[in-house]
Structure formats: C-alpha cells, structure tokens
N, C-alpha and C positions, 0 to 999 in steps of 0.2 A: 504493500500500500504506500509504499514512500517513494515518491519523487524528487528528484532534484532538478531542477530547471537551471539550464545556463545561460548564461550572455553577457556580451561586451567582446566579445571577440571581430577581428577585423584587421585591413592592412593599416599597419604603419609604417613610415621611415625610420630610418637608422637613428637613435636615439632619441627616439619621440617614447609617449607614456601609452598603457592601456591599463583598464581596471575592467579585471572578471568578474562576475558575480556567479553567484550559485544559491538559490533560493530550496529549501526545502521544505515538504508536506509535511514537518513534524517538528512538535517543539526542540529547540538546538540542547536544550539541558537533557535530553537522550542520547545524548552523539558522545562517545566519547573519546573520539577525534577525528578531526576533519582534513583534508588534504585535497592537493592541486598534484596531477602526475599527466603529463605531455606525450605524446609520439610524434616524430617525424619520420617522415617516409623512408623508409627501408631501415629505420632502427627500432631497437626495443622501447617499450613503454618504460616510462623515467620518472622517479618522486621529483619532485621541483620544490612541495614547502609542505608543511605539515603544521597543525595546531591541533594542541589537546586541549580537553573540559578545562582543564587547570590555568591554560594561557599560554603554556611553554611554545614554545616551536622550534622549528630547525628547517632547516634551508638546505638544497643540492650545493657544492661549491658555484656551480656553474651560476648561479644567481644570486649568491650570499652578497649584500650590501646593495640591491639594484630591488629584489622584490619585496613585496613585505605581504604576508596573509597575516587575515582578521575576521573576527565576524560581530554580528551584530544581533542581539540575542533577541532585542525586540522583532527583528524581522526573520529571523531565522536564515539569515544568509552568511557567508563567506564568502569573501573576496580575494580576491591578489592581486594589488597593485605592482603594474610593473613597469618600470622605468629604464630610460637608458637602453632599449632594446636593439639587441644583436642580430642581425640576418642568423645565427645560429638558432635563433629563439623561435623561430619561425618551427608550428608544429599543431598537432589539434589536442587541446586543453580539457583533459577531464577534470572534473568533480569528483570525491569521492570521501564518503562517510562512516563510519562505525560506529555502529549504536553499542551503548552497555551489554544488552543482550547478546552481545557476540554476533550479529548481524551485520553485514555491510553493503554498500548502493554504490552505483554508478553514476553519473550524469552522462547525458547525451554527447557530450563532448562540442568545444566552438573552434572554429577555426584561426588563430593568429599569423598573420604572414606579416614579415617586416624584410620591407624592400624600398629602394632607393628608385 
C-alpha cells in the first residue's frame, strides 16, 4: 500500500543545482530510513545519501560536500538537494525507504541528465 512518488528531476548544466523530492503514502515516523540510490547506463545501481529516523546520514564519496538529503516530517517527503552537478551525475534517481517493520519500497525513479 505504500507509495513513493518522485520528482524534480531534469536537465541541467555543469554546475547548476536540482532538488529531488520523494513524497510518501505513509506517515515518515515509520520509515526507519530513507535513501537516494542512482543508475546510469551500463552501470550498477549506487547509494548516493542515506538518512535515518535519528537524522544521521552519510553520503557516497562521489557527492560528499555537493549533496545534502533531508526530509520533512510534516509532508512526509525526502529530498536531495544537489549542487555543483557533474556530467558524471547524470543517471535515473530512485527513492527508496524502510519501514521498522522490516519492509522496504521503491520509487519510480526521475531522470537527471547534466549537460552543457
């Protein structure tokens, strides 16, 4: 029964910003923790940021100081603001949650391509 809904994704230039979101069908104080993980073509699926119930997070190298995930409990969304973006960044951006229950979801995945 749970949803995750994506968007914000799209082209941008070399060093310009995007912010993700990811909306869910269930209160976020169930989640207990929430994540951004990418694919680009012809490679494997990649963590990129990760936050827990708690607040911690952690980052891939590959975007440590450029991204930042968070969410917003009133709307029950998670975001990833992302800055500075690389032609390597270019790739399609899931959502992805785990509830307490030991359950986990997907998002539909958005497209980000950064090109000049």
């Amino acid at each position: 029964q749970v949803q995750l809904v994506e968007s914000g994704g799209g082209l941008m230039q070399p060093g310009g910003s995007l912010r993700l979101s990811c909306a869910a069908s269930i209160n976020i104080f169930s989640i207990q923790v929430m994540g951004w993980y990418r694919q680009a073509p012809g490679k494997q699926r990649e963590l990129v940021a990760v936050i827990s119930s708690g607040g911690s997070t952690n980052y891939a190298d590959a975007v440590k100081g450029r991204f930042t995930i968070s969410r917003d409990t009133a709307k029950n969304t998670v975001y990833l603001q992302m800055n500075s973006l690389k032609p390597e960044d270019t790739a399609v951006y899931y959502c992805n949650v785990g509830l307490y229950s030991g359950y986990g979801y997907w998002g539909q995945g958005t497209q980000v391509t950064v090109s000049s």
